[in-house]
C-alpha positions in Angstrom: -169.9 -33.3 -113.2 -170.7 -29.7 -114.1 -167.5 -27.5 -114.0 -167.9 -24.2 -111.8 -165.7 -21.1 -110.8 -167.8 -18.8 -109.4 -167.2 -15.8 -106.8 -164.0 -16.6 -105.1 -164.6 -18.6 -101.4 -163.9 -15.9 -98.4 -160.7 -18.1 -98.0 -159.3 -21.6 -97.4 -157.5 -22.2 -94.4 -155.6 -25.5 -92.9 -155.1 -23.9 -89.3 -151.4 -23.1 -90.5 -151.7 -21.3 -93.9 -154.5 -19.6 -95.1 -155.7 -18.6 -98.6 -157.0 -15.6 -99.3 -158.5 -14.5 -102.9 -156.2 -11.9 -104.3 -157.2 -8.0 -104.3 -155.5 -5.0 -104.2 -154.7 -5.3 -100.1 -151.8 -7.7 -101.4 -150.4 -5.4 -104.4 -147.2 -4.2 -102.0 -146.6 -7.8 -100.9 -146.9 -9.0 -104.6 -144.7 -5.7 -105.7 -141.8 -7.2 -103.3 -142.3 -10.6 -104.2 -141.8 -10.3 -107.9 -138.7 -8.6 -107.8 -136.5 -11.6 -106.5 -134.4 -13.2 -108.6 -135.5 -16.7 -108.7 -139.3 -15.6 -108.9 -138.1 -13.9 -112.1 -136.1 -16.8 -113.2 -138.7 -20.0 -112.3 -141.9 -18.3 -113.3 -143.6 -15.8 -115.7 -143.2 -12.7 -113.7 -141.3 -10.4 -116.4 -137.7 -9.2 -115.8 -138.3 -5.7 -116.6 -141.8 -4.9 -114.6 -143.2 -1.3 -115.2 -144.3 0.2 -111.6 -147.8 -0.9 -111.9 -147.1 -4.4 -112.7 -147.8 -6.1 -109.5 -151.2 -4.2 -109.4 -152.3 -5.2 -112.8 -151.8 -8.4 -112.0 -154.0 -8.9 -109.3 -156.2 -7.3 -111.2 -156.3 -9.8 -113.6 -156.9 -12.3 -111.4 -159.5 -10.8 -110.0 -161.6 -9.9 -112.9 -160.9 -13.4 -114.6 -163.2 -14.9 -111.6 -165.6 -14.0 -113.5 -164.8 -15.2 -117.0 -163.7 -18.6 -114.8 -160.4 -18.6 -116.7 -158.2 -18.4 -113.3 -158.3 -18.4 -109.4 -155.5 -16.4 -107.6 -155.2 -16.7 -104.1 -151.9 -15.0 -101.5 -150.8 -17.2 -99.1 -151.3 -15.5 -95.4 -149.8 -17.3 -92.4 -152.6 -18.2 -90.2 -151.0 -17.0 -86.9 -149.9 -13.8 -88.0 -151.4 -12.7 -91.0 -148.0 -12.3 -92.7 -147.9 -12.7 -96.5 -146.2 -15.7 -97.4 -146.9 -15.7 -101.4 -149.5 -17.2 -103.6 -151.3 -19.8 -105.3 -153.4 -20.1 -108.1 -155.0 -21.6 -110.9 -153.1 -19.6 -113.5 -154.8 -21.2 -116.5 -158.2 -22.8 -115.7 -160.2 -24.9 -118.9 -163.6 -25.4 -117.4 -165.1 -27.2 -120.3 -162.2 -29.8 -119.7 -162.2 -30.3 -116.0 -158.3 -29.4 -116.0 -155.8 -26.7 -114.6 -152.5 -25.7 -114.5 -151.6 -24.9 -110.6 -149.0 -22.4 -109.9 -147.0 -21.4 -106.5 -145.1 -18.6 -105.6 -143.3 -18.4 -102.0 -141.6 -15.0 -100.6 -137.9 -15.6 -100.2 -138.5 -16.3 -96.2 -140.9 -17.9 -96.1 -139.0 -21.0 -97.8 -137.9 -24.7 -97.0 -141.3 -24.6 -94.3 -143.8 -26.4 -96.6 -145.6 -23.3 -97.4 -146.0 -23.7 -100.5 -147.3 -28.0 -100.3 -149.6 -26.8 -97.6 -151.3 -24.3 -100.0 -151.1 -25.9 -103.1 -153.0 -28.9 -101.5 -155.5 -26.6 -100.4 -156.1 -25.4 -103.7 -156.2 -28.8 -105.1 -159.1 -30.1 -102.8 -160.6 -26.9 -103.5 -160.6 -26.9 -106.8 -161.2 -30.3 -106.9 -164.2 -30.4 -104.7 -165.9 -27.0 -105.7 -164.8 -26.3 -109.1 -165.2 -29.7 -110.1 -161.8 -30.2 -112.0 -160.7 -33.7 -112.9 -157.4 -32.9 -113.7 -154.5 -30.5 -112.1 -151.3 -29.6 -113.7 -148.1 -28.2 -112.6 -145.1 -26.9 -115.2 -141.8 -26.7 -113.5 -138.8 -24.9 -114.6 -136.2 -28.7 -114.7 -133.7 -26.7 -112.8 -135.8 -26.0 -110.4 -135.5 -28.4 -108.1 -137.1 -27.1 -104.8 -140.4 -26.4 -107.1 -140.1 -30.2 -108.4 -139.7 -31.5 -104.7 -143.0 -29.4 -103.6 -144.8 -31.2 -106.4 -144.2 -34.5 -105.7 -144.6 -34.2 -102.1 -147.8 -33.0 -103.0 -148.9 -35.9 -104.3 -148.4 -35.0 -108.3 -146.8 -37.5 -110.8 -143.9 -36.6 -112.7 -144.9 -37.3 -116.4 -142.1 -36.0 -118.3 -140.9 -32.7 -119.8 -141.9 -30.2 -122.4 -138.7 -29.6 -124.3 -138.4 -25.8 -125.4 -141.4 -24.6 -124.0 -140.9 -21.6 -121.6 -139.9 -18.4 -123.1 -138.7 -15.5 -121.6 -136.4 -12.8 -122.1 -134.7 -13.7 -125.5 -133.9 -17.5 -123.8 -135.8 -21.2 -123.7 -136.3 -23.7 -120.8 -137.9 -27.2 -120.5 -140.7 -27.9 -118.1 -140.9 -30.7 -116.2 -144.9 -31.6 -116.5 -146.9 -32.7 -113.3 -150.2 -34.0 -112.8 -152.4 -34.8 -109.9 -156.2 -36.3 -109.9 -158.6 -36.2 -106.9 -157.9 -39.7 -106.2 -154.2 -39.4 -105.4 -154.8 -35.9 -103.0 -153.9 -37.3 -99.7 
């Protein structure tokens, strides 16, 4: 199957959450986002972010729909248009079929299956209309929330990458995830 990431879809919605393709509307909402603690700790948002952090990174997203190398989306609650947090394909290898998925939730919006409703969404998506074969998810091993949405979600724990996450001066392990179309319920 020919592998595709094109212009991002206007959004993808399961009547509860909706994704939206990021762009600058969601800059604020990101801004806030990145500054809580366990959104520094679990993920690669930087400890010290300069002011226009949040901005440049939705800026990357955005322009790397074009080189196909990722697919950002925020999570907007269907009923009210609230952000919730996002999704994305952070690292996309179209000539390989495969993905890592990431998830982000805002601090209240947690423990409501946010985050499995829209990771699911971006898995048939990007299973269906990208054409990947192969989806990946690398969780902090102390995260345990993060490890529980993964499973749920139908992905297979397949073990850990030892060493492998680096930030600020200090190492973690990664607890590796996988999910094919197949096994999307």
């Amino acid at each position: 199957m020919r592998h595709r990431l094109r212009r991002p879809p206007t959004a993808l919605s399961d009547g509860i959450v909706r994704l939206e393709p990021l762009d600058r509307r969601f800059v604020e909402d990101f801004d806030a986002l990145s500054g809580d603690p366990d959104v520094i700790r679990f993920t690669r948002v930087p400890a010290n972010r300069s002011a226009e952090f949040a901005a440049t990174w939705i800026d990357t997203y955005v322009r790397s729909w074009e080189d196909g190398t990722r697919a950002g989306f925020a999570i907007v609650d269907e009923a009210g248009d609230a952000f919730l947090g996002m999704a994305a394909l952070v690292q996309v290898e179209l000539d390989m079929g495969e993905a890592e998925l990431g998830y982000i939730v805002a601090p209240d919006a947690r423990g409501r299956g946010v985050a499995g409703r829209a990771i699911k969404l971006l898995a048939r998506w990007a299973f269906r209309e990208v054409g990947l074969a192969r989806l990946e998810a690398w969780v902090d091993v102390s995260n345990e929330p993060s490890k529980r949405v993964a499973e749920r979600a139908g992905f297979t724990f397949e073990g850990i990458r030892r060493s492998v996450h680096f930030k600020a001066d200090q190492r973690a392990d990664m607890a590796i995830y996988s999910l094919l179309p197949g096994e999307l319920d």
